[in-house]
N, C-alpha and C positions, 0 to 999 in steps of 0.2 A: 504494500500500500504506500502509495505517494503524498502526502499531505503540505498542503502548498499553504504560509501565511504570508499576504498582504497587509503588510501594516499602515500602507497610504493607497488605498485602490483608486482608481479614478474611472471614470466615465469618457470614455478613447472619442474622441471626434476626429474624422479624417474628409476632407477634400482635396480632389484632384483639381489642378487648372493646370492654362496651358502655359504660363509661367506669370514667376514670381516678379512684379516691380516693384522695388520699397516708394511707401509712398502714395501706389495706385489701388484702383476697385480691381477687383478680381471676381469672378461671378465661375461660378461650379455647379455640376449635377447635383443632386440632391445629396449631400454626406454619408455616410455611415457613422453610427454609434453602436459602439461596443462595450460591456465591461472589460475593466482594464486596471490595469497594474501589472508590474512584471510577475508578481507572484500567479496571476491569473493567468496569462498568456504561455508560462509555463505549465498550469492546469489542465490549457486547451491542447498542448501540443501534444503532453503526455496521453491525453484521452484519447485524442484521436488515435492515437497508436497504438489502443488497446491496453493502455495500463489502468488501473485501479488509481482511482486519484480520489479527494475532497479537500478541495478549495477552500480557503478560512480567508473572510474578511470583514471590514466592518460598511455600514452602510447607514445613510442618512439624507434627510431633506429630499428635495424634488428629486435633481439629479444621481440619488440614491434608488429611491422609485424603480426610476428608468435604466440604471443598474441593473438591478435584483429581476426586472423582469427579463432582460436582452439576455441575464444567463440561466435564468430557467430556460428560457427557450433552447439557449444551444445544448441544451443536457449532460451539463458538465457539473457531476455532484460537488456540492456545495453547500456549505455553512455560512452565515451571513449572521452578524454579531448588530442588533442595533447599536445607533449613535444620535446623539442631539445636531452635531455637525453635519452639515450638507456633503454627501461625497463629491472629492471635489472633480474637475475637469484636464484634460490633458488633449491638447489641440494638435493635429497633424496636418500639412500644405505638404502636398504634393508637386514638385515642379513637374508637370509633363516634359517642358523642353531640355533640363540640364539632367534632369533622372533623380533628382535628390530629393530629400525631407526636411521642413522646417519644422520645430516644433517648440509647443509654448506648454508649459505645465504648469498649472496651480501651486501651491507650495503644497494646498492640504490643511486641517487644524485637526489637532493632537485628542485622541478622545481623554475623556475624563478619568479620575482614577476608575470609579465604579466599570467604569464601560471596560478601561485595559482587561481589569479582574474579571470582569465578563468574555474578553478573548481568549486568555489562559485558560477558563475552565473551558471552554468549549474546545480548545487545542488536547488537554488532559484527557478529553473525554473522547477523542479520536486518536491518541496513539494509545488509549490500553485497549480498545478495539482494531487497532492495524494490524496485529499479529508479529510475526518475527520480520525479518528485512524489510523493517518500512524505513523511510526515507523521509525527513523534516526538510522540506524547503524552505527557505525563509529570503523572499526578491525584492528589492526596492529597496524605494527612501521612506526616512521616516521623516512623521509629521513635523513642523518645527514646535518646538519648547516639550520634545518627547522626553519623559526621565531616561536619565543616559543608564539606568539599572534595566531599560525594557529589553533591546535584544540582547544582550550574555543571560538576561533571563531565560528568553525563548532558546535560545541554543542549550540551555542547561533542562530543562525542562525534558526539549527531544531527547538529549545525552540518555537522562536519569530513565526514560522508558525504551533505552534500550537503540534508539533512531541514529541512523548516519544522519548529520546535518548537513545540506549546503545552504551557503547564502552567498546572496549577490546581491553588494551594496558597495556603497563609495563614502570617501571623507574617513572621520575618524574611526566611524561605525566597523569599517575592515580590520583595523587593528583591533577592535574589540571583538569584534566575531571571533581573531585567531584567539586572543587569550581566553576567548572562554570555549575553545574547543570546540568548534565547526572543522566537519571533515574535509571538506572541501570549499574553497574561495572560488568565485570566476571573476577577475578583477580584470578591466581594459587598459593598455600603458598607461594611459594620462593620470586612470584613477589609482594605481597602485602607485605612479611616482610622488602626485600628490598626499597622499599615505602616510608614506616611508620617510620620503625627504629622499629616494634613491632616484638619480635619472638612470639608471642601469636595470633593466627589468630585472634580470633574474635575478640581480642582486636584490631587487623587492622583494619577489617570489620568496627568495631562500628567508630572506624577515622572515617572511607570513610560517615557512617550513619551523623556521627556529622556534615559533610562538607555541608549535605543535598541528600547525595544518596538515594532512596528509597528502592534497593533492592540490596544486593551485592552477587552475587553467585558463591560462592568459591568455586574453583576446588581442589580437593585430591587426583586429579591422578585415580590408580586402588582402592581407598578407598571411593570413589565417589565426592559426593557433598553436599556443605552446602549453605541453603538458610537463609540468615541472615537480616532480618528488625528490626526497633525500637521495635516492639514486642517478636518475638521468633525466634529462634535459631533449623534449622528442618536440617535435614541428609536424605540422600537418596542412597544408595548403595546397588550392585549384592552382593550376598555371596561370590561369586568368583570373583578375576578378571581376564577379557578378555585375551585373547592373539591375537596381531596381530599388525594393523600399529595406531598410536596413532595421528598422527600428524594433524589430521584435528578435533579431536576429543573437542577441544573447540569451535569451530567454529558451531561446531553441535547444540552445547548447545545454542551458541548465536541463531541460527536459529533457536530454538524452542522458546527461551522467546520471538526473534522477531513474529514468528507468531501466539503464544497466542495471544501477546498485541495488535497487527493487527486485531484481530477476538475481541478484547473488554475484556481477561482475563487477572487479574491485582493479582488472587490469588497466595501469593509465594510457598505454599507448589504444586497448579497446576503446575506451572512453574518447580518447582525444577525437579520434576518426569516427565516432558515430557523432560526435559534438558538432564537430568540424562541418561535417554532413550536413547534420539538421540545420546549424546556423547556415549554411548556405541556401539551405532550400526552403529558409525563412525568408531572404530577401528576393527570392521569386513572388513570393506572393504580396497582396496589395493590401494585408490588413496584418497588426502584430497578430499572434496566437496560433497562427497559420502556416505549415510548410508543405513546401510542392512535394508528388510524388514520385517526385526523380529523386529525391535522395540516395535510393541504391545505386544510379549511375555517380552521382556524385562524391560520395564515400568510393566507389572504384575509382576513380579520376584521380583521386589524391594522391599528392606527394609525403609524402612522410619519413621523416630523416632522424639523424639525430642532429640538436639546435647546432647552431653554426651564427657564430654572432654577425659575419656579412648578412645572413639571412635576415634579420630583422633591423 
């Protein structure tokens, strides 16, 4: 069982146009709205691919509403925690002509103490029913003015009932994940350098190792992925990179280490390359939560070496 917490979920709005002028009106088809947060988008990718998942997050006001229904609909089991806070908003522009994504997020506001204590039991009460190899995911930002004791909570939490954790988040929160014993990081360079104070990736990486992380799987963008443990240092990259919407495209990756580790696969170079994969055939598709069903040619296509620091 896969168990995903969004501690800041958002209500994903996306439009295409045919390009971006700052400054100018812009007029688009009719949007898409999704729920969203990265924890969520992880939720969908894992379901689709036939894992056991339940989705944890909170939900509030209007635009909470229209959450909570958009993911009943897609049938992706889920817990939904009230909140006095309106869930907030996360905006996606699509340029047609340059192929890229703008995007604007909400900050979020911080649930109350009751409401947190209301997430935890509801987390507690899906990992002593997940059974043995379940998997705590824990993706995103947290709200601002969050007590800085919430996620080494939740990662202590998964720990104590037995769950590998991953989490994927940025700033200080990464260093606090490794110290409280998250199994796995997926940190992007910009955000591990910011971190650390290291501009040398692995040299971040091996931080996060020294804290006690077991696996850190660092994202390169269109250059792919490095999977880094106390032993080796392995790369995994398309010859080419993709063209299309990139934004969900970590989230993918999480979904594939979550549901290796789920099925009992703990190998990192495994991991990297089903990672690798999915994040790829995430930026084929036009909405986060989504990857193409090429993945198995793409996972063939890969390169995969051992790191070589020209490479990055």
């Amino acid at each position: 069982m896969i168990i995903t917490v969004t501690p800041n979920p958002a209500l994903d709005l996306t439009w295409h146009v045919d390009k971006i002028v700052a400054g100018g009106v812009h007029r688009a088809e009719t949007g898409r709205a999704r729920a969203g947060g990265k924890g969520l988008n992880v939720a969908r990718v894992a379901h689709a691919q036939g894992a056991a998942v339940r989705a944890l997050a909170t939900v509030g006001g209007a635009t909470g509403g229209e959450f909570a229904l958009e993911l009943r609909e897609s049938g992706v089991p889920n817990v939904l925690v009230p909140v006095a806070a309106a869930t907030r908003r996360s905006i996606a522009l699509v340029d047609e002509a340059l192929g890229d994504t703008t995007i604007v997020n909400e900050r979020g506001i911080a649930p109350t103490g009751d409401e947190w204590r209301a997430l935890f039991d509801a987390l507690g009460e899906e990992l002593v029913g997940a059974g043995e190899s379940s998997v705590l995911v824990i993706s995103g930002s947290l709200p601002p003015e969050t007590p800085v004791d919430i996620l080494p909570s939740l990662i202590l939490v998964g720990r104590a009932a037995g769950a590998r954790v991953i989490v994927d988040t940025s700033g200080p929160a990464l260093l606090q994940a490794a110290d409280a014993g998250a199994s796995v990081l997926k940190p992007n360079a910009a955000e591990l350098a910011a971190a650390t104070g290291l501009s040398d990736p692995i040299a971040g990486a091996q931080e996060l190792l020294r804290r006690g992380v077991e696996l850190v799987l660092l994202s390169l963008g269109a250059d792919g992925m490095l999977a880094v443990t106390g032993e080796n240092v392995v790369h995994a990259r398309l010859d080419a990179p993709l063209a299309g919407n990139p934004t969900g495209a970590g989230d993918a990756a999480v979904a594939a280490c979550a549901v290796l580790m789920a099925e009992g696969t703990t190998d990192p170079e495994t991991i990297l390359r089903r990672a690798t994969a999915w994040s790829a055939a995430a930026v084929l598709m036009p909405l986060a939560g989504d990857i193409s069903d090429t993945w198995p040619a793409l996972e063939a296509a890969l390169t995969v070496a051992p790191y070589a620091p020209k490479d990055v």
